[in-house]
MARTIRO-524408 format. One record per residue (C-alpha): x, z, y; residue number from 0; chain. Coordinates in steps of 0.05 Angstrom, whole numbers, plus 5000, padded with zeros to 4 digits. Layout:
MARTIRO-524408
<pt xx="X" zz="Z" yy="Y" k="NUM" c="A"/>
...
end
This chain:
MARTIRO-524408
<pt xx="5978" zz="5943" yy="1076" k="0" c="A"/>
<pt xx="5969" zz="6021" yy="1084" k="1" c="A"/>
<pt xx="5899" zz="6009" yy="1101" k="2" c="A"/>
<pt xx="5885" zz="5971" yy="1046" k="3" c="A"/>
<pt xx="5913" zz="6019" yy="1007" k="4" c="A"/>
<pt xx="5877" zz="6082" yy="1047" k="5" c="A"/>
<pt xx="5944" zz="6106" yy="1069" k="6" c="A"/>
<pt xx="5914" zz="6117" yy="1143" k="7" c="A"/>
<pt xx="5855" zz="6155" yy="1118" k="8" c="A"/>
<pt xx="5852" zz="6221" yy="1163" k="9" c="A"/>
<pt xx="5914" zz="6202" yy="1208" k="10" c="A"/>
<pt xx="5911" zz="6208" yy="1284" k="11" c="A"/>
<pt xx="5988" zz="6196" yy="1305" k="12" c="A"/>
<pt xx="6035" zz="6191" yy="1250" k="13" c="A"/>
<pt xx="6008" zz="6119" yy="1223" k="14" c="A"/>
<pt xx="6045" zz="6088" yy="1159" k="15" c="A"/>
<pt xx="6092" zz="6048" yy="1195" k="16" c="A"/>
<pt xx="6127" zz="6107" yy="1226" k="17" c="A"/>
<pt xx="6124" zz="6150" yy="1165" k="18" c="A"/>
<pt xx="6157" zz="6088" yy="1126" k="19" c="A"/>
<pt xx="6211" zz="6086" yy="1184" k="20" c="A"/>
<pt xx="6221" zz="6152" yy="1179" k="21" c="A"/>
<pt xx="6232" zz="6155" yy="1103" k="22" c="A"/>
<pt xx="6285" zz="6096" yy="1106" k="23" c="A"/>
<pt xx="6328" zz="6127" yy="1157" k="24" c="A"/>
<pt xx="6321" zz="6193" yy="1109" k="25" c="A"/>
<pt xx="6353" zz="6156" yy="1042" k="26" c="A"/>
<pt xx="6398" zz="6117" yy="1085" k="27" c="A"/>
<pt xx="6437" zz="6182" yy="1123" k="28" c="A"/>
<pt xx="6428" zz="6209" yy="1047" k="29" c="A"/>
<pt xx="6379" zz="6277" yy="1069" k="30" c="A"/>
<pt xx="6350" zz="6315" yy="1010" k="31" c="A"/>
<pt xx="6304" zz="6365" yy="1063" k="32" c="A"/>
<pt xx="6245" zz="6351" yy="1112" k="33" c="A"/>
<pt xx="6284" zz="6407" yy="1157" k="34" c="A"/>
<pt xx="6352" zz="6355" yy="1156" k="35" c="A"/>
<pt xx="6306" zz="6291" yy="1177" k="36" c="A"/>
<pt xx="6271" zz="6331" yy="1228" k="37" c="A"/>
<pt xx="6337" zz="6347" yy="1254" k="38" c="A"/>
<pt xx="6376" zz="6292" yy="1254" k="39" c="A"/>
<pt xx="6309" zz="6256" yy="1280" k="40" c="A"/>
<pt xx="6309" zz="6300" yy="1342" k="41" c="A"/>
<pt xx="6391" zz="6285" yy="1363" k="42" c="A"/>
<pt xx="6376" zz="6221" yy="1356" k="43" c="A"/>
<pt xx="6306" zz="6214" yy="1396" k="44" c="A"/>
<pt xx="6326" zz="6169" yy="1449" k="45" c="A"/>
<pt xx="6353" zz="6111" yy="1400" k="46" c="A"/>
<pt xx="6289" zz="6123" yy="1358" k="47" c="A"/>
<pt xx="6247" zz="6098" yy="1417" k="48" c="A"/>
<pt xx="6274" zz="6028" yy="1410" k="49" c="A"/>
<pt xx="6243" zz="6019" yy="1335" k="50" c="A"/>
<pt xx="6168" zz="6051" yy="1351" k="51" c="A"/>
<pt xx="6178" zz="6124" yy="1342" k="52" c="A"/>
<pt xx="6161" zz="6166" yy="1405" k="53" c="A"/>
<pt xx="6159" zz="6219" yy="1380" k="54" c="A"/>
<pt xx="6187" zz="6264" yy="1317" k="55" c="A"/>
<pt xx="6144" zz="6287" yy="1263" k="56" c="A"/>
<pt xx="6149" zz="6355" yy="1248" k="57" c="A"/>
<pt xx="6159" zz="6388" yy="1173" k="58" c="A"/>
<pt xx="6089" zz="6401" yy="1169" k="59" c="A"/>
<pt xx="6072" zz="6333" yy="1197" k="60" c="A"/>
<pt xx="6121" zz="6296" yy="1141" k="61" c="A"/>
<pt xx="6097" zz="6347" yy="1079" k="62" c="A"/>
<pt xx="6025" zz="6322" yy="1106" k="63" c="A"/>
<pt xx="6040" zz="6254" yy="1102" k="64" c="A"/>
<pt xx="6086" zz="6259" yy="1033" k="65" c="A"/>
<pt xx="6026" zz="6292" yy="1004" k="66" c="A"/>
<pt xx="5967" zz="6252" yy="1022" k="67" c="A"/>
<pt xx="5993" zz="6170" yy="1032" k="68" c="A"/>
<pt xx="6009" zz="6134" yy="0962" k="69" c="A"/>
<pt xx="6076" zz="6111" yy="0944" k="70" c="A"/>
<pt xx="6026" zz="6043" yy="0935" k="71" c="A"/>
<pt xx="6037" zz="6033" yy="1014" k="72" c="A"/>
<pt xx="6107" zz="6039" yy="1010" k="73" c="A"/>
<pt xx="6121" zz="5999" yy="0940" k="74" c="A"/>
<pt xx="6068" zz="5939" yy="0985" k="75" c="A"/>
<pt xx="6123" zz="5930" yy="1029" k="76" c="A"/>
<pt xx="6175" zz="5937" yy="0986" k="77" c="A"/>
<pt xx="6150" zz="5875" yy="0944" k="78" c="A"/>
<pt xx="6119" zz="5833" yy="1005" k="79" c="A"/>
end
């Protein structure tokens, strides 16, 4: 679905699957900052691992990925 909807234009490691993971765990722990996600993200790296994420995205990485993927990809999956 994000490639269909050119969400994975330009991406090398931080595909729309993780980014989508990453946002849920955001609005469930209630964050309102990239620098709290990143955080929390990093304590929490080893039980991360089990879902698909290796590794954590940066700030940058998650500002990148805000800015350039659609809400289209995400509101795909929300309806499918």
């Amino acid at each position: 679905m994000s490639r269909k909807n050119g969400g994975e234009k330009y991406v090398k490691s931080f595909d729309g699957y993780t980014h989508l993971l990453t946002m849920l765990y955001a609005v469930v722990m209630r964050f309102d900052s990239l620098r709290e996600i990143e955080a929390a993200m990093t304590a929490e790296v080893r039980k991360l691992h089990h879902i698909g994420i290796g590794k954590v995205p940066r700030r940058s990485t998650l500002s990148d990925a805000n800015a350039r993927r659609s809400e289209k990809c995400f509101e795909e999956v929300y309806r499918d």
